[in-house]
N, C-alpha and C positions, 0 to 999 in steps of 0.2 A: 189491317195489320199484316206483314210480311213476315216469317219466322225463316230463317237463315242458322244454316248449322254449317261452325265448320268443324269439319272432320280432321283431327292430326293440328288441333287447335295449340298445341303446347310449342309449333312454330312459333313462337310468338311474336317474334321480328314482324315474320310474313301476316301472322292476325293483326298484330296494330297497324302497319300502312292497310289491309284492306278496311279496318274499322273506321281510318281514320278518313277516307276516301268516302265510304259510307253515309259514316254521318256529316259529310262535307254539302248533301244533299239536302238543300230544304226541302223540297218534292218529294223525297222517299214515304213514301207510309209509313208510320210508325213502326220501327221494325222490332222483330223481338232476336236476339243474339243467344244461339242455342251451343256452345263450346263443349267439346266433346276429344279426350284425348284418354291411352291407357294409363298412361303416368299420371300420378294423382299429382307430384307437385309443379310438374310443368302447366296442367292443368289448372289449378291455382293461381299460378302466375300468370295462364290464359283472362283469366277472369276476373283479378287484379285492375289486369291492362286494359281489360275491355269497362270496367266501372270506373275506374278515370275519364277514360276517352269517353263514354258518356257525359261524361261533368262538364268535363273541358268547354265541349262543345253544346253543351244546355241543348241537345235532342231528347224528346221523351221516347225511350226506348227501353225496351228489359232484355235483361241476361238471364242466361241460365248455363250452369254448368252442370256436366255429367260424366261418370266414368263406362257410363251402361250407353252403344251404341243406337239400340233401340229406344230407348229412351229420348237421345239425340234426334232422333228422324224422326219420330213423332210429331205430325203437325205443319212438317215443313215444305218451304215451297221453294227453295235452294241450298242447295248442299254442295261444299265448297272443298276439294280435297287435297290436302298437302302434303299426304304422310311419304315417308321415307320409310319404307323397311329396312330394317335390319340397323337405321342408324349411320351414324360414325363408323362404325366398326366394319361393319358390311363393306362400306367406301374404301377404306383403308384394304382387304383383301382384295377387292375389284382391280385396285394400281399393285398391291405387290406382288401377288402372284405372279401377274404376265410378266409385270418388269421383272422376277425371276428367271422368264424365259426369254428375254431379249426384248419385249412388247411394249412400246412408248404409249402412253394415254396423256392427253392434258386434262379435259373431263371427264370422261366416261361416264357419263350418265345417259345417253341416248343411242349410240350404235355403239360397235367395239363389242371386244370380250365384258367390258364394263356395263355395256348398257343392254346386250344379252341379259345377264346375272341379274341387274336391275330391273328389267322385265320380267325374270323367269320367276322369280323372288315378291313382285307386285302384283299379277295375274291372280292369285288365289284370296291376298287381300281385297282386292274390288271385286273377285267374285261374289264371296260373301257380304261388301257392302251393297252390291247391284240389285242381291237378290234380296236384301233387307230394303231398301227403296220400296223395289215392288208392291212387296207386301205390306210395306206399312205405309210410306208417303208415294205412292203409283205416278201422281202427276208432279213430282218435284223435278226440277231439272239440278243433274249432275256437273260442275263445272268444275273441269279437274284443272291442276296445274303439276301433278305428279308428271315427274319422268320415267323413264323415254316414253315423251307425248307420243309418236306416231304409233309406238308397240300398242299405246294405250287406246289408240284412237283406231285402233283395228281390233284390237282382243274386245274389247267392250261391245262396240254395235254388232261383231259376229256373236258375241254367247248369246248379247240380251238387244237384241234388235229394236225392241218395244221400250226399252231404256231413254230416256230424254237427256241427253249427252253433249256437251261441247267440251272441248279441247282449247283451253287459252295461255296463250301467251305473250309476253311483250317485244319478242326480238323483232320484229316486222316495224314496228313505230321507232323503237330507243336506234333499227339502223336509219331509219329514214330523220328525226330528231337529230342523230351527231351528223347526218351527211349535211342537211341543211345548219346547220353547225358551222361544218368546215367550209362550205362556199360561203357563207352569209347570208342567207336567204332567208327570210321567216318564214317557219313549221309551219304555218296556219294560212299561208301563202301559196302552199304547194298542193296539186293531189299526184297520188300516186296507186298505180297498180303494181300487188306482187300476187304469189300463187308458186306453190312447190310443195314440199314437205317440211314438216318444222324440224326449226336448225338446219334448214338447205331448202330454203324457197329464196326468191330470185324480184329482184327491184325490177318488173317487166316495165314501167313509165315512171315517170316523175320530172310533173312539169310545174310551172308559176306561168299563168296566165298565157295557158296554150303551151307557151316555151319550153323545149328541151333543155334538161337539166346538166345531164350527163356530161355534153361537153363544159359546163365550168367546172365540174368534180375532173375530167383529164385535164385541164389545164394547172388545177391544182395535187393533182398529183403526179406530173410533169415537173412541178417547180421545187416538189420536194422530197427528196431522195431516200429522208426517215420515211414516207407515206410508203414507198414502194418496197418498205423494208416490213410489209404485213402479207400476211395468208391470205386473206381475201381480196385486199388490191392486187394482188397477186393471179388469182383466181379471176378477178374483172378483166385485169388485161388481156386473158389468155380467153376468157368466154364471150366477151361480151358483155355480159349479164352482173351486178353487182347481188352477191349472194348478204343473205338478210340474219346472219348468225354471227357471232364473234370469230376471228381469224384462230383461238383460239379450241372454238369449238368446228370449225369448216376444218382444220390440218385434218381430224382424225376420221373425217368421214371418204377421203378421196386416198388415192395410195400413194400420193407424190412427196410428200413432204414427209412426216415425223419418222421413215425407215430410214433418212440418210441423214447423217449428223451435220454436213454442209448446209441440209436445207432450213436447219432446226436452227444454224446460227447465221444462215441469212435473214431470215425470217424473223429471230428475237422471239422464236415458239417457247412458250415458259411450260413445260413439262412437268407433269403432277400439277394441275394447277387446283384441281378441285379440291385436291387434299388439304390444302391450306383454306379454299372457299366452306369447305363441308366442317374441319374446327372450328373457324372464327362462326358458325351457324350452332354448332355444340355450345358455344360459349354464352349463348344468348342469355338463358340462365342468369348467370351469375353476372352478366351485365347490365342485365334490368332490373332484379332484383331488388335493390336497394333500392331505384329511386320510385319502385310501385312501392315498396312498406311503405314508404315516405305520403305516399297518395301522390305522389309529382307528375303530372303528363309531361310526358319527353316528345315533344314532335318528330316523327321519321326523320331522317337527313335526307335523304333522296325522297325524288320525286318516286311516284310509284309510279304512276299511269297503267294500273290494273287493267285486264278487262271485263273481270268479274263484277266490281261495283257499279261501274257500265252498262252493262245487260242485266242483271238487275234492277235497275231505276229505270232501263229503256221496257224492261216488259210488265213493269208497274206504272209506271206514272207516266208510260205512254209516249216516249220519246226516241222515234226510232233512231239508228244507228246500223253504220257498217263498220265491222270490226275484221281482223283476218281469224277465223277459229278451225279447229283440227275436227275434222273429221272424216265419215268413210267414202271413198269413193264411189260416186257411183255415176260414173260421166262427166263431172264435174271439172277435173282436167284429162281431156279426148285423150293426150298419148302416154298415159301414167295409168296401169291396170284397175280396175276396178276390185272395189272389194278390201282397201287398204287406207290408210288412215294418210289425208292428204290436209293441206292448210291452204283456204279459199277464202275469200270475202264472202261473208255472211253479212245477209240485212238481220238485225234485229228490232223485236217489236212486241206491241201486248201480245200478238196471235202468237209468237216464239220466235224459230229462229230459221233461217231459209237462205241454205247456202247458194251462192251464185256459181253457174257455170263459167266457165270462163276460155281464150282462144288456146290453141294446141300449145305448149311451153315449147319455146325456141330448142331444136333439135339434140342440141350438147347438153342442154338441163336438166332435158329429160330423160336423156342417159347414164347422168349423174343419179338422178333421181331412183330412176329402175335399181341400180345397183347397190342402194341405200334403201328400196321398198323389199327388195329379194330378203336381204337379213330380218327385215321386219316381219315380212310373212311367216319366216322360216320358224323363226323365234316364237310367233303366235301358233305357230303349228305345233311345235315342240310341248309347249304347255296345253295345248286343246288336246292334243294325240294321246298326250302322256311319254310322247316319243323322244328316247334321249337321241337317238339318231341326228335329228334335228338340230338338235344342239351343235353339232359339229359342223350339221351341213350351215347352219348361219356363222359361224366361227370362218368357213371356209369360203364363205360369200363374201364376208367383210372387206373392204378395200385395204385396209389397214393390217389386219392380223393377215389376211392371205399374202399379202406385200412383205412381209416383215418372216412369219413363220413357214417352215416345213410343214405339210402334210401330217406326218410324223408328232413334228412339236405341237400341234393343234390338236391331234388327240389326246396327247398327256396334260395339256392345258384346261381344254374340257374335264377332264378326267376330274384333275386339280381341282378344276372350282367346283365341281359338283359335288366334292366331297368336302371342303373347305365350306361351301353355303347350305350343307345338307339338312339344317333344320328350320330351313327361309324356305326349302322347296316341296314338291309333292315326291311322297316317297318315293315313287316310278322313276323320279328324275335325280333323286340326290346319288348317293356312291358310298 
């Protein structure tokens, strides 16, 4: 039997595609489904969803739901985390504030003044979960999907080294999935090597039987003049390299685009985007709702293609796998510093998990990268130090806010959020 908890279960959107991927497994062990959220009626609703999608799929498996985290981790041999601090609301000050001071975001959840705040805010919740692991399930492995992955995937293996950790995400496949998309080539046709940081790691191959790929992707975006009207074909032309995030979420990490309003309308950058992505995620609730009373299993609309159910069934039922997952550097990409949350090919397997090293990242990527690892560090220091100093100096690192604000205006901004998120943070650091 495999007991699987997820943490920040009242996602519920996010719990039914992993459930549903789950028990899509005849091979899985029987698993046991351990739901675990502080809101009792999202919680509820977690539980609901997940006693249908048993039915549905006539797997024998149990549920359990809980409001008590320890409770949760008891027993378990994967632990799956989704939470969002502070919510909706947290989101919504992350985009007004700056935009108060001139400061454009489309996401903000990963670098930026956005994805600072969201780290600084997150760091003390997986403390406390890390160290409740430990002590209660020592050999479970942690596979997050919280944001900002790379802050997470450097604060985690520095507190708790001894921690069983991976960092997962889908942008590496859904960009490789729509590229072979757009040339016509079948997914399943092609392999491909990438390696960077999450949300700015880089398509370094991708081929169909030996074959370079790349030139039918410039022929096809040669031909059409909407393609070259995105951030990141944007981005490829100018590096080389086809970056493996949304064009939506690449604007806010480099300093070219979202400070000038020319670039924002050649580009077709949709500004605030997460603010509308993070409601329509509020609204889950009251969207599924009715048709769990009902008892009705609602199939996901999208495809998931998780990597959590994945590695899971690959370190159960013995089927190994190479997935890309976030972790800490430690050699693994030669010219990106050690010691900092980077995203590699990982084999996975019953023994776990064992990231691959891989060649030096083409020169310009990895320069992009530094400068997007500097805020990450900065950010993890700030919260380990207790150091609000930090804070600024990653404010001031940022390509985006140092591009956009004054010296000047980045203190009073700091200032601002830290007083604005002051009860998300550790006192040393609020205002």
């Amino acid at each position: 039997m495999t007991t699987i908890t997820f943490v920040g279960a009242g996602s519920a959107e996010f719990t039914r595609q992993l459930l549903r991927d789950l028990l899509s497994y005849p091979d899985l062990p029987e698993p046991t489904f351990v739901l675990h959220d502080i809101d009792a009626e999202r919680l509820e609703l977690a539980r609901g969803i997940a006693e249908i999608a048993v039915r549905h799929h006539g797997r024998p498996a149990h549920i359990r739901a809980t409001l008590s985290r320890a409770e949760a981790l008891a027993g378990a041999d994967f632990v799956i985390n989704t939470v969002a601090i502070g919510g909706h609301a947290a989101t919504l000050t992350d985009f007004d504030l700056p935009e108060s001071f001139g400061l454009r975001q489309t996401i903000g959840d990963t670098l930026g003044v956005g994805g600072i705040f969201r780290g600084l805010r997150t760091f003390g919740f997986l403390e406390g979960l890390a160290q409740d692991m430990l002590a209660i399930c020592p050999n479970a492995w942690l596979l997050n999907y919280t944001n900002p992955m790379s802050m997470i995937a450097t604060f985690l293996p520095r507190r708790f080294p001894q921690l069983k950790f991976l960092g997962l995400c889908h942008s590496v496949y859904w960009t490789v999935h729509d590229l072979c998309e757009l040339i016509e080539v079948p997914l399943d046709e092609v392999a491909f090597a990438s390696a960077g940081v999450n949300h700015q790691a880089w398509l370094l191959s991708w081929t169909r039987a030996g074959q370079n790929l790349y030139p039918l992707l410039d022929a096809r975006i040669e031909a059409d003049p909407q393609l070259r009207r995105r951030v990141r074909v944007d981005m490829y032309r100018r590096l080389g390299v086809y970056p493996t995030e949304t064009s939506e979420h690449s604007s806010e990490y480099v300093p070219w685009y979202l400070p000038h309003p020319e670039e924002i309308e050649r580009l077709r950058i949709p500004l605030r985007d997460y603010v509308q992505i993070s409601a329509h995620n509020a609204e889950e609730m009251t969207r599924l709702a009715p048709s769990v009373a009902r008892g009705e299993y609602v199939e996901p609309e999208d495809e998931a293609a998780e990597y959590a159910p994945q590695v899971i069934r690959s370190m159960t039922a013995g089927a190994p796998i190479t997935i890309q997952a976030n972790v800490l550097n430690t050699g693994l990409i030669p010219n990106l510093p050690d010691g900092v949350g980077v995203e590699v090919p990982c084999r996975i397997g019953p023994s776990g998990a064992a990231p691959i090293t891989v060649a030096p990242l083409p020169a310009q990527c990895a320069a992009l990268n530094r400068a997007f690892l500097n805020v990450v560090d900065l950010t993890v220091r700030a919260f380990m130090e207790r150091d609000p100093a930090h804070i600024v100096h990653a404010m001031m690192a940022d390509p985006n806010a140092s591009a956009t604000l004054t010296v000047g205006q980045i203190d009073e901004l700091a200032a601002a959020m830290r007083k604005a998120h002051a009860a998300l943070l550790p006192p040393e650091l609020a205002l």
